[in-house]
ZAMIRO-326680 format. One record per residue (C-alpha): residue number from 1; x, y, z; residue in three letters. Coordinates in pm, whole numbers, plus 32768, in hexadecimal, padded with zeros to 4 digits. Layout:
<num=NUM; X=X; Y=Y; Z=Z; residu=ALA>
...
end
This chain:
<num=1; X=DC7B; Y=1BAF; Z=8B90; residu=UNK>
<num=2; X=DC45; Y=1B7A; Z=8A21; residu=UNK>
<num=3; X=DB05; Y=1B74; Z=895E; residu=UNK>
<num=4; X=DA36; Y=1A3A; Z=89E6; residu=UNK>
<num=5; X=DA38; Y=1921; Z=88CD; residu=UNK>
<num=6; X=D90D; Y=1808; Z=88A6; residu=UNK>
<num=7; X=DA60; Y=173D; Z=8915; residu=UNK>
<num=8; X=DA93; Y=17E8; Z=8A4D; residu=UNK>
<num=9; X=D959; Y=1830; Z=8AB6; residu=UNK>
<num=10; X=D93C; Y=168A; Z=8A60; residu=UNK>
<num=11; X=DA64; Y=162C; Z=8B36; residu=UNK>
<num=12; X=D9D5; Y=173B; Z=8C3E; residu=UNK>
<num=13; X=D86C; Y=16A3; Z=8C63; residu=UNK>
<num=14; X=D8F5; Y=1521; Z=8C6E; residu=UNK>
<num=15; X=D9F8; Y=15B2; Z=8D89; residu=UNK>
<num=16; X=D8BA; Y=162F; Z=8E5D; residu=UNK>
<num=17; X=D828; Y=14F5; Z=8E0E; residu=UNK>
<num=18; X=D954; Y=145F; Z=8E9F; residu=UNK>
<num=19; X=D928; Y=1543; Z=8FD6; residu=UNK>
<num=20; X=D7E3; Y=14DA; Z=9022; residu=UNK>
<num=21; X=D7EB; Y=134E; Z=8FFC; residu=UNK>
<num=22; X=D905; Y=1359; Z=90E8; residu=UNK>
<num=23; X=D875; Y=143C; Z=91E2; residu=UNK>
<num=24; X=D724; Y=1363; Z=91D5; residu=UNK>
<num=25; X=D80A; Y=1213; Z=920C; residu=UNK>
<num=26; X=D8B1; Y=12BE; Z=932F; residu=UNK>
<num=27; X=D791; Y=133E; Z=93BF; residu=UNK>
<num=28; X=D6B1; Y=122B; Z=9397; residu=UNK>
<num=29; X=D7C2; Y=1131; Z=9426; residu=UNK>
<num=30; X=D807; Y=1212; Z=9550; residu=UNK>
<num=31; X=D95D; Y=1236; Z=94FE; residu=UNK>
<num=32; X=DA4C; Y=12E2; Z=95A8; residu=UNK>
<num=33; X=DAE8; Y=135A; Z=9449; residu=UNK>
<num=34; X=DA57; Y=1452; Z=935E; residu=UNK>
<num=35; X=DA71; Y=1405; Z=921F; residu=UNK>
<num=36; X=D9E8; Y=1515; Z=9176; residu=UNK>
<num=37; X=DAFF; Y=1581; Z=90D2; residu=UNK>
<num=38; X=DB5F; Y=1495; Z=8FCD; residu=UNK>
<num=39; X=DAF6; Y=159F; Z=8ED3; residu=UNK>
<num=40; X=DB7F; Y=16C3; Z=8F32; residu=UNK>
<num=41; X=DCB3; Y=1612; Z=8F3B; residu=UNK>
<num=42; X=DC80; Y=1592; Z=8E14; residu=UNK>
<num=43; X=DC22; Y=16C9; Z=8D50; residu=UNK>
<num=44; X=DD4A; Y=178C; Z=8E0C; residu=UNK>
<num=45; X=DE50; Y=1681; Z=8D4B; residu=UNK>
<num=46; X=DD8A; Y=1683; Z=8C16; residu=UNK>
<num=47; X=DD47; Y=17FF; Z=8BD7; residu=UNK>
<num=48; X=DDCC; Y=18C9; Z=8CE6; residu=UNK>
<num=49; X=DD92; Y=1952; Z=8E4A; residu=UNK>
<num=50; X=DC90; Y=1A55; Z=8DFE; residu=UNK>
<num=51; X=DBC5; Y=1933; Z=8D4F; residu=UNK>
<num=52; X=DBF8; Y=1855; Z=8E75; residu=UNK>
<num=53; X=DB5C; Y=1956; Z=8F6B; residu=UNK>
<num=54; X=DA61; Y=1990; Z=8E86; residu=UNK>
<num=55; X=D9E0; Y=1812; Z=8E88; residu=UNK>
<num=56; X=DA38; Y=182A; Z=8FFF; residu=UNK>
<num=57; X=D917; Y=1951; Z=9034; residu=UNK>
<num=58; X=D84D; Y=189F; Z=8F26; residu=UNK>
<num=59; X=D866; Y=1735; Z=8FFA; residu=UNK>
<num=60; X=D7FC; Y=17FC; Z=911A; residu=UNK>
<num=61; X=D6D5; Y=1894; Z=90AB; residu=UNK>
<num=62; X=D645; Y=1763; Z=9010; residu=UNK>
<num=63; X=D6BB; Y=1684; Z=913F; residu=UNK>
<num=64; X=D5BF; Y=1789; Z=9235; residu=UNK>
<num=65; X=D4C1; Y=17A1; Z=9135; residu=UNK>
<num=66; X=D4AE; Y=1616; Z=912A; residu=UNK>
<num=67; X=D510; Y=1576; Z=9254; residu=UNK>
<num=68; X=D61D; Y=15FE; Z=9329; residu=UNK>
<num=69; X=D574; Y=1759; Z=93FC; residu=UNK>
<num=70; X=D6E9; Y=177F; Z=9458; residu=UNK>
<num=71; X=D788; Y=177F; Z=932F; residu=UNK>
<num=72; X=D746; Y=18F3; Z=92AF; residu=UNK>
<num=73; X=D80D; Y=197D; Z=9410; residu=UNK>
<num=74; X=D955; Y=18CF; Z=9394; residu=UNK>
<num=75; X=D960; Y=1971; Z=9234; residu=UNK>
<num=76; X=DAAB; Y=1A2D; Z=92B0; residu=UNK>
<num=77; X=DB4C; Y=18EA; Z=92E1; residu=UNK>
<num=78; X=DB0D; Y=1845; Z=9182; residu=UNK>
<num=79; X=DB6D; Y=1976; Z=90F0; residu=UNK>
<num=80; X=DCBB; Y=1980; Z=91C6; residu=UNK>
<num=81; X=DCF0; Y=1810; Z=9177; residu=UNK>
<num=82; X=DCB2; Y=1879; Z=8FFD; residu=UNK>
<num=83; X=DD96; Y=197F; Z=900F; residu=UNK>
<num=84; X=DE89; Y=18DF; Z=9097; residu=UNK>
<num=85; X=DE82; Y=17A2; Z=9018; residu=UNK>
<num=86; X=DE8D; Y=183C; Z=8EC0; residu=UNK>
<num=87; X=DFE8; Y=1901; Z=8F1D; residu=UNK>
<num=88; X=E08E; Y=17C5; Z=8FD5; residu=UNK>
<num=89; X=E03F; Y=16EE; Z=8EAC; residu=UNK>
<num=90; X=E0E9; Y=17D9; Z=8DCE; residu=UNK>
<num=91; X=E1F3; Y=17FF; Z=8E8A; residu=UNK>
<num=92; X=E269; Y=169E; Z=8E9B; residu=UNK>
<num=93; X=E1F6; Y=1696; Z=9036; residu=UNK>
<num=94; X=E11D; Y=1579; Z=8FFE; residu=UNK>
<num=95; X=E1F2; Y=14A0; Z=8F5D; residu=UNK>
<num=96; X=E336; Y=1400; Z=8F97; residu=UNK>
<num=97; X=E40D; Y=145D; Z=90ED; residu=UNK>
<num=98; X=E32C; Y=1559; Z=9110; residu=UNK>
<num=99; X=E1D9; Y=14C0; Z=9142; residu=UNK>
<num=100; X=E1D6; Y=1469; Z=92B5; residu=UNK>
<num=101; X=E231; Y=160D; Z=92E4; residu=UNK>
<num=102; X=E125; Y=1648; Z=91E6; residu=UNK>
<num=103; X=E025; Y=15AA; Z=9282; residu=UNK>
<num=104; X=E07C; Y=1644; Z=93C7; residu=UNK>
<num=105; X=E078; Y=17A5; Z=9321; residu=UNK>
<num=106; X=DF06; Y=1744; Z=925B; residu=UNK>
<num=107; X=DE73; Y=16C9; Z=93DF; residu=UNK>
<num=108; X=DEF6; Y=17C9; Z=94C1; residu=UNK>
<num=109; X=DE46; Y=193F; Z=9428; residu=UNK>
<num=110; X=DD03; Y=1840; Z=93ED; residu=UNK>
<num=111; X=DCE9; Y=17BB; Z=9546; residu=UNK>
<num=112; X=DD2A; Y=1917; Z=95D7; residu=UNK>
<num=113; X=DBFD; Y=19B0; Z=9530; residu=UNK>
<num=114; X=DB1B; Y=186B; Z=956A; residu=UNK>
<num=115; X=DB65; Y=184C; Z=96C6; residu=UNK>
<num=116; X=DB17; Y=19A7; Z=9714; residu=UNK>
<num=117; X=D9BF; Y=19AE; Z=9660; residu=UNK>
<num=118; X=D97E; Y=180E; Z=96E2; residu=UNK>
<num=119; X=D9AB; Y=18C0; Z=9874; residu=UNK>
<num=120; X=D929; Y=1A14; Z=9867; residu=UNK>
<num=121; X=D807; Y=19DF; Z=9765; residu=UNK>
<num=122; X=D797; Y=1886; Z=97B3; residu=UNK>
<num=123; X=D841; Y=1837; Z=990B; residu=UNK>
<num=124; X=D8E9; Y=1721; Z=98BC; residu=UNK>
<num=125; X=D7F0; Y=166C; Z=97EF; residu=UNK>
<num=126; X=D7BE; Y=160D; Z=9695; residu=UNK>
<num=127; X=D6FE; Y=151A; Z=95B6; residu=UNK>
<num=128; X=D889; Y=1487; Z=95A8; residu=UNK>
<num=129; X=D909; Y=1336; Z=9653; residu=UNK>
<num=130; X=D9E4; Y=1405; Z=96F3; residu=UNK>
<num=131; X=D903; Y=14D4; Z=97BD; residu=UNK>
<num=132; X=D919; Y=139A; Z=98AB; residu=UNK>
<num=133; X=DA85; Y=13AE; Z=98D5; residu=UNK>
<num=134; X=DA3C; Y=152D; Z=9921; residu=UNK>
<num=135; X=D968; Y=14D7; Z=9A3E; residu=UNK>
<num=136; X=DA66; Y=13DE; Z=9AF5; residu=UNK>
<num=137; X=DB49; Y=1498; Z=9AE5; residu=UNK>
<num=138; X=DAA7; Y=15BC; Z=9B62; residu=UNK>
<num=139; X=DA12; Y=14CC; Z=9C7B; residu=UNK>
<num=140; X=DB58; Y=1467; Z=9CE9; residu=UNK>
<num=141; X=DBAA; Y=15DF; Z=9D30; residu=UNK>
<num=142; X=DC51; Y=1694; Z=9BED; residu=UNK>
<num=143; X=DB8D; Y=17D5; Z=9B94; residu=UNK>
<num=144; X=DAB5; Y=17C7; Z=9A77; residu=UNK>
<num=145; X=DB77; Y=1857; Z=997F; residu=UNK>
<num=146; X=DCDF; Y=17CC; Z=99DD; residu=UNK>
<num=147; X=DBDC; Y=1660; Z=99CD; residu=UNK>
<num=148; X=DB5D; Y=16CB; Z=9867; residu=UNK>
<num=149; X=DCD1; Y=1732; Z=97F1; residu=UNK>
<num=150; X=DD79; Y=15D8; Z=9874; residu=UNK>
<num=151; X=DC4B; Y=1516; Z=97CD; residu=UNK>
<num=152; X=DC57; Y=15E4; Z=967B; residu=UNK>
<num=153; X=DDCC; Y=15BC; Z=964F; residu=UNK>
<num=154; X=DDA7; Y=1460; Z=9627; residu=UNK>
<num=155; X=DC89; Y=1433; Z=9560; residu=UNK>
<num=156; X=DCD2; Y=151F; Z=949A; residu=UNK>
<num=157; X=DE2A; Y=14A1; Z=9478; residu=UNK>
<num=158; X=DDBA; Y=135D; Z=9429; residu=UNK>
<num=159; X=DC8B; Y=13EA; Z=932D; residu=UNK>
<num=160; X=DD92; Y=14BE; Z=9269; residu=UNK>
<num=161; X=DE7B; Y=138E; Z=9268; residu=UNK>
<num=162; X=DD8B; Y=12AF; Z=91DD; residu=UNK>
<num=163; X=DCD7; Y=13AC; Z=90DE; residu=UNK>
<num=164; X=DE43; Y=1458; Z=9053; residu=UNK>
<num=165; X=DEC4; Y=12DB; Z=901C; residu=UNK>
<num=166; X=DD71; Y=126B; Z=8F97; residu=UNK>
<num=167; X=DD6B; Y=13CD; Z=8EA6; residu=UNK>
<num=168; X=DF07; Y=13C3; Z=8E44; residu=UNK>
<num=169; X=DEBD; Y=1227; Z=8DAD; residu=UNK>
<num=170; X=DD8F; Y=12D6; Z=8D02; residu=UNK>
<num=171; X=DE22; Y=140B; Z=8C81; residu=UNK>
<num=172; X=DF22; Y=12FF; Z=8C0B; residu=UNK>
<num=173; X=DE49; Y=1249; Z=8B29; residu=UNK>
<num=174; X=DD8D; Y=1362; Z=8A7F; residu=UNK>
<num=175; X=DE22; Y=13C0; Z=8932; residu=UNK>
<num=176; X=DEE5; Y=14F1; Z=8917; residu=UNK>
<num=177; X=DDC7; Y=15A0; Z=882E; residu=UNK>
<num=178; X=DCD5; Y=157A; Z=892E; residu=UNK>
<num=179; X=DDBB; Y=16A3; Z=89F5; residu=UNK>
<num=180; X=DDBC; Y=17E8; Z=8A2A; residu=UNK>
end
């Protein structure tokens, strides 16, 4: 990582702001998507994967400190989704033929780690819409964490789908200066 500018450190605290006002929409709607990762997508296009985990931990932090008692357990994912959202981007993955395959490669390591820490650390439940999902499931006779996986992979599908397509329109429209 290179020496933090008043730019970068500027695109990295409006990212985190990002985070947060989608996490609070989510979890004040109930719903069963995240979105708290709009900016560690976004700083992951903008100026790399180590900055994108970096918001990620950042979003986390705040998001616990704030609101979201939850939040702070699932730094490993933002800073997996930062990682590799950073890496995919780069890489052309997210864009083109490649997207759908990208998107499947930016859910699966995510919802792995969050599924495991969502059924052995909280037993299923969440402040998340999903946590509702978790429990029918379960109720209808899947074990916990096999309930927590199948519910994870789609939102989490769906929340990466909608935050990378949001974040690739945005990283669009912001002038080549504003970059890395």
């Amino acid at each position: 990582m290179k020496q933090l500018s008043v730019r970068h450190l500027t695109i990295l605290g409006i990212c985190v702001a990002l985070n947060y006002v989608g996490a609070t929409i989510a979890l004040f709607l109930r719903l069963p998507v995240y979105l708290d990762a709009f900016g560690t997508v976004l700083a992951s296009f903008l100026l790399g994967p180590v900055y994108g985990a970096c918001t990620g931990v950042c979003s986390a932090l705040l998001n616990f400190a704030i609101s979201d008692p939850y939040a702070l357990y699932y730094a490993p994912v933002q800073i997996i989704l930062g990682l590799l959202a950073g890496v995919l981007y780069r890489s052309g993955w997210l864009r083109g033929g490649k997207f759908p395959a990208g998107i499947v490669f930016l859910t699966i390591p995510g919802t792995a780690v969050s599924s495991l820490i969502t059924a052995y650390l909280f037993g299923g439940i969440t402040s998340s819409g999903s946590s509702l999902l978790v429990q029918l499931f379960h109720h209808a006779g899947l074990n916990l964490t096999a309930s927590v996986f199948a519910v994870q992979i789609l939102t989490d599908g769906l929340d990466r789908l909608i935050v990378v397509c949001c974040m690739l329109a945005l990283a669009k429209a912001i002038p080549a200066g504003l970059r890395r």
